[in-house]
Structures are given as structure tokens and as C-alpha cells.
C-alpha positions as CSV (number, residue, x, y, z in Angstrom):
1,X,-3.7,-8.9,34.9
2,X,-4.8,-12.6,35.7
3,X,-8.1,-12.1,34.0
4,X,-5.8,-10.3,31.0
5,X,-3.1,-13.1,30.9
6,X,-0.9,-10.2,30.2
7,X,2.5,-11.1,31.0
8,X,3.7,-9.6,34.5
9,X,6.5,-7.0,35.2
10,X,5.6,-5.3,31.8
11,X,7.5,-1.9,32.0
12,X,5.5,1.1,30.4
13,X,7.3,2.8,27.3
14,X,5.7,5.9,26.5
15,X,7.9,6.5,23.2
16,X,8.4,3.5,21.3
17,X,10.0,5.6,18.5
18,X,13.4,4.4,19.2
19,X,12.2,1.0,18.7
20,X,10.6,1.5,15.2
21,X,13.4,3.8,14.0
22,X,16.1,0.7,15.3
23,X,13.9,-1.4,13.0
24,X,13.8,1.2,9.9
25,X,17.4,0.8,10.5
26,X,18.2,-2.6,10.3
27,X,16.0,-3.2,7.3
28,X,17.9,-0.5,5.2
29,X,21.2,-2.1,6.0
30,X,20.0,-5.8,5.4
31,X,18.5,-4.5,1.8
32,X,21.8,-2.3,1.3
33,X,24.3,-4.7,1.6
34,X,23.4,-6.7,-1.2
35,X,21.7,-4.2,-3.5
36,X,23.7,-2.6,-6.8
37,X,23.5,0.9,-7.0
38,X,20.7,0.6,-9.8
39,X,19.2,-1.3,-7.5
40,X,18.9,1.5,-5.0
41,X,17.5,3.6,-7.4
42,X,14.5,1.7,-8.0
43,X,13.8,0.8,-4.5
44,X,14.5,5.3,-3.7
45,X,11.9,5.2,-6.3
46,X,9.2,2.9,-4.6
47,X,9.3,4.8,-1.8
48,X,11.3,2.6,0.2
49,X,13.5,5.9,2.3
50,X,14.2,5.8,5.7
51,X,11.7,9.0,6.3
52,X,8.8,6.8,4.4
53,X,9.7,3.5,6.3
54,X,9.8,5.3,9.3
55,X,6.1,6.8,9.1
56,X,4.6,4.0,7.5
57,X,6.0,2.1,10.9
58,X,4.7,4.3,13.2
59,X,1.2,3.6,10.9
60,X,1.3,-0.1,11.3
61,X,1.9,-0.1,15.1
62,X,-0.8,2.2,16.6
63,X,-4.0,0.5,18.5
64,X,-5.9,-0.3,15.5
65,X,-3.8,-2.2,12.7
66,X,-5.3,-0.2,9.7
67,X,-5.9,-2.3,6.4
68,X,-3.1,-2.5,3.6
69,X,-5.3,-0.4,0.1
70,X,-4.6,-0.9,-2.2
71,X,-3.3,-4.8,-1.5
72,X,-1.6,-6.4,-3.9
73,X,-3.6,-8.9,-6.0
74,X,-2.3,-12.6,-5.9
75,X,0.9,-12.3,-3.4
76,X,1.6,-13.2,0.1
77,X,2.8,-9.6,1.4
78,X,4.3,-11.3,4.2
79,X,6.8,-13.0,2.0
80,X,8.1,-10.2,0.5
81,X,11.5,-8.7,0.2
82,X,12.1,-4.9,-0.8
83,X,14.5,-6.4,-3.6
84,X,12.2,-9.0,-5.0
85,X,10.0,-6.2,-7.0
86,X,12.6,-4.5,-8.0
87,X,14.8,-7.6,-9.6
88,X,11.4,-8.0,-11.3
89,X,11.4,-4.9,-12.6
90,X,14.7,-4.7,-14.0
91,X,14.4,-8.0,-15.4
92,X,11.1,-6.8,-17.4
93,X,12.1,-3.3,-18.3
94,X,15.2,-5.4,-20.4
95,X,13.0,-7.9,-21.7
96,X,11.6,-5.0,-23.6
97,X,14.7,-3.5,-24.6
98,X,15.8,-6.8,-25.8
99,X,12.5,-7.0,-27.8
100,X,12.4,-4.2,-29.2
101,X,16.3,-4.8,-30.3
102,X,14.8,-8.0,-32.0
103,X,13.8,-8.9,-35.7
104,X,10.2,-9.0,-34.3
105,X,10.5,-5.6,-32.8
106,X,12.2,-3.9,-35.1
107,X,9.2,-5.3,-37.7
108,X,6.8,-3.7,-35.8
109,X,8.5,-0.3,-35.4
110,X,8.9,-0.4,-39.5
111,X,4.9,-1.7,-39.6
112,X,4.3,1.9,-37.6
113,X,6.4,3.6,-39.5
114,X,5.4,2.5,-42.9
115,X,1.7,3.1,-42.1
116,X,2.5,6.7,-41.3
117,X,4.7,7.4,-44.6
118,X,1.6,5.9,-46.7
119,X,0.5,8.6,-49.0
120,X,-3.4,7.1,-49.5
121,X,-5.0,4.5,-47.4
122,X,-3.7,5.8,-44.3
123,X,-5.4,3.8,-41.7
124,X,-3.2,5.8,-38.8
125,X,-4.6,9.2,-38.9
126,X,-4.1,11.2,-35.5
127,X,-0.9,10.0,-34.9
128,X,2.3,12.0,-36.1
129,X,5.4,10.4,-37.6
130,X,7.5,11.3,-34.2
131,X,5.8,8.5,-32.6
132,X,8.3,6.2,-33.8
133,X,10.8,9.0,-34.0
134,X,11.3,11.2,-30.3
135,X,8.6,9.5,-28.8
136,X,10.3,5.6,-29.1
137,X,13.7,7.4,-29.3
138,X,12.7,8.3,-25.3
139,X,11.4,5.2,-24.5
140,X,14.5,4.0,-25.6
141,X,16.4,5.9,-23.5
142,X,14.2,5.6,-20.4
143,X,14.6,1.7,-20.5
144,X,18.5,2.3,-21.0
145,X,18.2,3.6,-17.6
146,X,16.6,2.4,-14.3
147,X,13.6,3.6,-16.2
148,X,11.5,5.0,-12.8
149,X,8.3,5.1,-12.6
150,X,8.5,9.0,-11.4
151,X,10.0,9.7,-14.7
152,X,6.9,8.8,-16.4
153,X,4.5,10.5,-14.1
154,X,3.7,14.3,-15.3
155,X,2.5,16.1,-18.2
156,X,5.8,16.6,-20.4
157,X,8.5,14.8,-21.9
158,X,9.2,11.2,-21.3
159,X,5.4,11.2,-19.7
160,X,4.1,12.4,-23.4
161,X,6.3,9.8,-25.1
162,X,4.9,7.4,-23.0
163,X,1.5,8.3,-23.8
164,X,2.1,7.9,-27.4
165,X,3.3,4.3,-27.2
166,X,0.2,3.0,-25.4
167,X,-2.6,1.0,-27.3
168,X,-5.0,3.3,-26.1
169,X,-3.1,5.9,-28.5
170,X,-2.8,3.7,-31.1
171,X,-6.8,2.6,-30.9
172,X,-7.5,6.5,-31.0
173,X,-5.5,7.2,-34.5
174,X,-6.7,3.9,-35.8
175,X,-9.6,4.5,-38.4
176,X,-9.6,0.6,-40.4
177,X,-11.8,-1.2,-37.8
178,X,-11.1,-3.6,-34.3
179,X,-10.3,-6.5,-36.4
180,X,-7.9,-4.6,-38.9
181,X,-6.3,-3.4,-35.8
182,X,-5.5,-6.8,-34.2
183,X,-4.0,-7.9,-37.8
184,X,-1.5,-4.6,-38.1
185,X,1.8,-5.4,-38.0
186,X,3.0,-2.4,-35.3
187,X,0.3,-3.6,-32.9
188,X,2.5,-5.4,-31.0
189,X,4.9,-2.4,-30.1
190,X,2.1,-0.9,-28.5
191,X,1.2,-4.2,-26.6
192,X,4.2,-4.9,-25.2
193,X,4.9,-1.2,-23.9
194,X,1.4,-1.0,-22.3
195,X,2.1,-4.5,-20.6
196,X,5.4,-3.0,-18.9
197,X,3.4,-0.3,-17.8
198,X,0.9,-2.5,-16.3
199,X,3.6,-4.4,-14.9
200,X,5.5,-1.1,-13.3
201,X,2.6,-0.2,-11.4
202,X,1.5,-3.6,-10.5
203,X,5.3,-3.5,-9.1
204,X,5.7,-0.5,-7.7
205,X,3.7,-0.5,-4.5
206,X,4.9,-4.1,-3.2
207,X,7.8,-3.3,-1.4
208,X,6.4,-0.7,1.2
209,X,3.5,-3.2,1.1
210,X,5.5,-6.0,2.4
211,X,7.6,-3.6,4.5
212,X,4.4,-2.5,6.0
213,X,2.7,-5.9,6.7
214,X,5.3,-7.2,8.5
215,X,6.4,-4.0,10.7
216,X,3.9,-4.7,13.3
217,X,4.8,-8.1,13.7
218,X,8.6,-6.8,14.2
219,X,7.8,-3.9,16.6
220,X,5.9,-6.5,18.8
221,X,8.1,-9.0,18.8
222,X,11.1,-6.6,19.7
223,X,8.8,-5.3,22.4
224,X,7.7,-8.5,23.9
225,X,12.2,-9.3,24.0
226,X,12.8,-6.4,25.9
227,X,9.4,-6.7,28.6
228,X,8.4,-3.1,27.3
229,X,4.0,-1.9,26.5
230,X,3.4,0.9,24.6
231,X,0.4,2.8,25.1
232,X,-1.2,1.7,21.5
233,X,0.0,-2.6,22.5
234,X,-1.5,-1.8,26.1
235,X,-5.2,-1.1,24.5
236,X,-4.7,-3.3,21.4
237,X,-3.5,-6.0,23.7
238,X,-6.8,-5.5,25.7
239,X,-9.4,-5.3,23.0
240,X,-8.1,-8.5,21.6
241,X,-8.2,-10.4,24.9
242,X,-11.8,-9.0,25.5
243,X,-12.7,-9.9,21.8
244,X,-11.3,-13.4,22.4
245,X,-13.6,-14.1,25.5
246,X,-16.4,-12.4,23.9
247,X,-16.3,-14.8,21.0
248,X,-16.2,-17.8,23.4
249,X,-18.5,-16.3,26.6
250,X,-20.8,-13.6,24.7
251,X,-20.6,-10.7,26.8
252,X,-19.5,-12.2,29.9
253,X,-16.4,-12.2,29.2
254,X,-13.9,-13.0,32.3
255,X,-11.8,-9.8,31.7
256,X,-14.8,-7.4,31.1
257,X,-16.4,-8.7,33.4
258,X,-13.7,-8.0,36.0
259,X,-13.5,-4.4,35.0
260,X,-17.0,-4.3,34.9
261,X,-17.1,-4.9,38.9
262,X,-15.3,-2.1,39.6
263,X,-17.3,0.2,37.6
264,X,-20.9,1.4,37.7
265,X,-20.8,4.0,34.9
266,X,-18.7,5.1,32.2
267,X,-18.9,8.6,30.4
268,X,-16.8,9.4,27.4
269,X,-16.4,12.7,26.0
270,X,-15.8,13.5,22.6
271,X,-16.7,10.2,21.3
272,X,-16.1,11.0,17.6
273,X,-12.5,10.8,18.6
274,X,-11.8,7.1,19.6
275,X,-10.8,4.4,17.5
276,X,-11.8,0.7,16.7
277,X,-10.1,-0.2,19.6
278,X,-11.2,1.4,22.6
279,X,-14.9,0.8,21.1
280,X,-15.3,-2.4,21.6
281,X,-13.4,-2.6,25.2
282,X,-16.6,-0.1,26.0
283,X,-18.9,-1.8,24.5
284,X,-18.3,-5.1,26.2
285,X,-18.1,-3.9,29.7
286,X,-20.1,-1.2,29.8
287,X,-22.7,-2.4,26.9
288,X,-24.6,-4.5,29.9
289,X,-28.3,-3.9,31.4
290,X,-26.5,-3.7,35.1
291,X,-23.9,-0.9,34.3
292,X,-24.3,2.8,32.5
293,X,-22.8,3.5,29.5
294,X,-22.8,8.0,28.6
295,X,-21.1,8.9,25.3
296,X,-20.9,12.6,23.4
297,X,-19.5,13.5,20.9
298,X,-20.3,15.3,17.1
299,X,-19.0,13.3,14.6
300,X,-18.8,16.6,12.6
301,X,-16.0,17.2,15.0
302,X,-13.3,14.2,14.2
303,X,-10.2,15.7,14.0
304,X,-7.8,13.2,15.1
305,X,-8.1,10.3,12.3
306,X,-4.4,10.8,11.7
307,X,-3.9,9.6,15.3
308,X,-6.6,6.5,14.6
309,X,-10.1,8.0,15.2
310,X,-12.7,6.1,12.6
311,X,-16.0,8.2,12.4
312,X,-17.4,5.2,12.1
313,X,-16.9,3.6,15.5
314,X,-18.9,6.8,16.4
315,X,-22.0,5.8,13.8
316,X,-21.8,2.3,15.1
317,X,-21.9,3.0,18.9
318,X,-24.9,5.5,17.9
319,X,-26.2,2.6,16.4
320,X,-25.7,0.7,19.3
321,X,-27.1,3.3,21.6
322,X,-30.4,3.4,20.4
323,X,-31.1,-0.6,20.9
């Protein structure tokens, strides 16, 4: 414990559930208190459920903190809030409403139009009229609405309307040439629903993003207030002490080398089955030209990755093993 510097008196909780379920808890009030009821139904929509919460919080917290993919591009996930993304969203989705409401909207949506009633010339010719008829009429009445991302996700209805507002359907139809294209009047209607699209699904997967970078933190925290280890904080706690003393006293280490006096050999069985964790706590006691070091395993065999096996700890220790 000394060599550790493990705080003393820690009592052993073999089922932190309680703990991460208390915080699932407390997050869904806090958000619900001061979320409308639209709101709600965008956040429902992102995932953000007790359930989902609840499992991506038991993620977060085992021995090995697995990576956030895909991250967010440009945002600080610790900073933020399940309602931020979703105020965003609203406040986009209406911008586009409004626009298409407006004289340079409803220009555009006559420019489509007008193209597709053209008797000769037609420069739109794999597109049907309904593109400004159902098709905008559903867009219309999606963006009336929360306008969910689920909604738009499939093969039929408001999914095929969607479809046939993007620029990648109006680039298909198009048969005047690139630079005809960025000159034609409807252009824009196309532009500005494939940028809320774009902007949904850059959207979408921040809030269980944030939620998810900052759980560990919180489970720890709440953990270290009530003097509690779990089994996953006991080894992660470890590796990063040992990885800590490695960095500054290679692999003499005073904490693996304290465990390495009491120990000869190690043998581990089914190797394929531990996790960037307990790795390197072997590797830095056990990795040494006074001490014995057996592993077996079949990598072929790695079953438990849902519990945090990596495959890869077993390729790296073969690696190791042959040095």
C-alpha cells in the first residue's frame, strides 16, 4: 500500500452498479428539470435514456477507459451539456423553416419548379415534379416537428423525401454542366437542406459523447467520497501507479518492484483474455531477467472483449515474448 500510495482503509465494493445507476439518475433529473417537452424528444432521440446512459456508464468505468469513436471534431466533450446539442438543433432545424418561408426560399423552390414544368431545354431530367411537391411538402412537415433524426433513417417515406432534397440528387438529374449548376436558381434549396443534415448528424452523437467522457470522472469521484475500490479502480489504479514509476525509474519501479520480491514466477492462462490493464502490471514486474514470466493463450479464443479483453495486448506480449 505504501509503495501504491493507495489511500488506506479502502473498503472493497464488488458491485459498483448502485453507484453508476445513482449517477444515471441524477443526470436525468438535472437535464429534466429544465428541458420542454420537445426538448425531451430530441434528447430520447440521441440516445440519451436511462437504459443507454446506464450501459454506456458501466463502459466508461471498467479497468481500461476505452477511447470515445467516433469523437467529435473541434469540441471539448468535457464541457458538454445533454441540452446544448439539442438547443442547437432546434435552433437550426427553424432556421431552415424560416428560410425556406422567405422570399429567397420560396425563389428557389419556384427556380425547381419552373425547370421541371419547362417543355424543351430541360436541364433537370431524372428528377420528377413531386420533388417540390410531396417530397418538400414532407420536409416541411418534418421540420414542423422535432424533426428526429430516426425519422429520416430507413428506406421509405420521409427517408425518400429526404433523399430527393439533397445536392447529390439534384447533381444526378442535372445534365447543363458543374458551372450551370452553381448558377441555377433552385441550387440553394438543395444546399441548405444538405447542410442541416450535415449539421444533424454532426449533432447527434454529442450528448452521449459528453455524458460518456465525463462518467468516469463522476463514478471515481463518488467512489473516492464514500472510501469504496471496485475491482476495475483496484487494477486501473495499479497500472497507472506502476506506469507512473516506470516513466520516471524504467523498470524499477518502487511498486513493481515490491511485488516483484515476493514473486519468482508468474503463469497466466488464457492470455487472449486480459485487457490493457493487467498487461502492463505483468509486464513490468514480471518482464525482468531475475523473475519468470509463462503466458498461454490462442488469441483465436478471445471471447470476453465485451468485458475489456483487447486481442491486441495478446499480439503485443507475443511480441514481447520473443525479445
Amino acid at each position: 500500500a505504501f509503495e501504491s500510495g493507495q489511500e488506506p482503509g479502502l473498503e472493497l465494493l464488488t458491485n459498483p452498479n448502485l453507484i453508476v445507476q445513482q449517477m444515471v439518475d441524477d443526470e436525468l433529473a438535472r437535464v429534466y428539470a429544465e428541458a420542454t417537452e420537445e426538448e425531451l424528444d430530441v434528447l430520447s432521440d440521441m440516445g440519451w435514456t436511462r437504459g443507454q446512459l446506464g450501459k454506456l456508464a458501466k463502459v466508461m468505468t471498467k479497468a481500461v477507459e476505452p477511447v470515445i469513436e467516433p469523437a467529435p471534431v473541434g469540441i471539448d466533450l468535457q464541457t458538454v451539456q445533454p441540452l446544448g446539442p439539442v438547443r442547437e438543433w432546434l435552433k437550426a432545424k427553424a432556421a431552415l423553416r424560416s428560410w425556406l418561408d422567405s422570399t429567397e426560399g420560396r425563389a428557389a423552390v419556384d427556380a425547381v419548379r419552373d425547370e421541371l414544368d419547362r417543355k424543351k431545354g430541360k436541364r433537370l431530367k431524372k428528377m420528377r415534379r413531386d420533388v417540390v411537391g410531396k417530397h418538400l411538402d414532407a420536409v416541411l412537415g418534418w421540420l414542423d416537428g422535432p424533426a428526429l433524426r430516426s425519422s429520416r433513417v430507413g428506406r421509405y417515406g420521409l427517408p425518400t423525401s429526404v433523399r430527393n432534397l439533397e445536392l447529390a440528387a439534384l447533381q444526378n438529374a442535372w445534365t447543363d454542366g458543374s458551372e450551370q449548376l452553381k448558377t441555377f436558381g433552385g441550387t440553394p434549396l438543395f444546399e441548405q437542406v444538405g447542410a442541416l443534415l450535415a449539421e444533424q448528424d454532426r449533432l447527434w452523437p454529442q450528448a452521449l459523447a459528453g455524458f460518456a467522457s465525463r462518467a468516469r470522472d463522476h463514478v471515481n469521484a463518488e467512489l473516492i467520497r464514500v472510501g469504496h475500490l471496485t475491482y476495475s479502480t483496484m487494477l486501473s489504479r495499479l497500472a497507472e501507479r506502476i506506469a507512473e514509476q516506470t516513466e520516471q525509474d524504467g523498470q524499477e519501479g518502487q511498486l513493481a518492484q515490491a511485488i516483484r520480491s515476493r514473486y519468482h514466477a508468474a503463469l497466466v492462462d488464457e492470455f487472449q483474455d486480459t485487457d490493457g490493464a493487467q498487461w502492463p502490471v505483468m509486464r513490468a514486474v514480471f518482464a525482468h531477467p531475475t523473475r519468470v514470466l509463462l503466458i498461454i493463450g490462442d488469441p483465436k479464443q478471445a471471447i470476453y472483449a465485451f468485458r475489456g479483453a483487447d486481442v491486441h495486448v495478446y499480439l503485443d506480449a507475443a511480441r514481447v515474448a520473443h525479445t
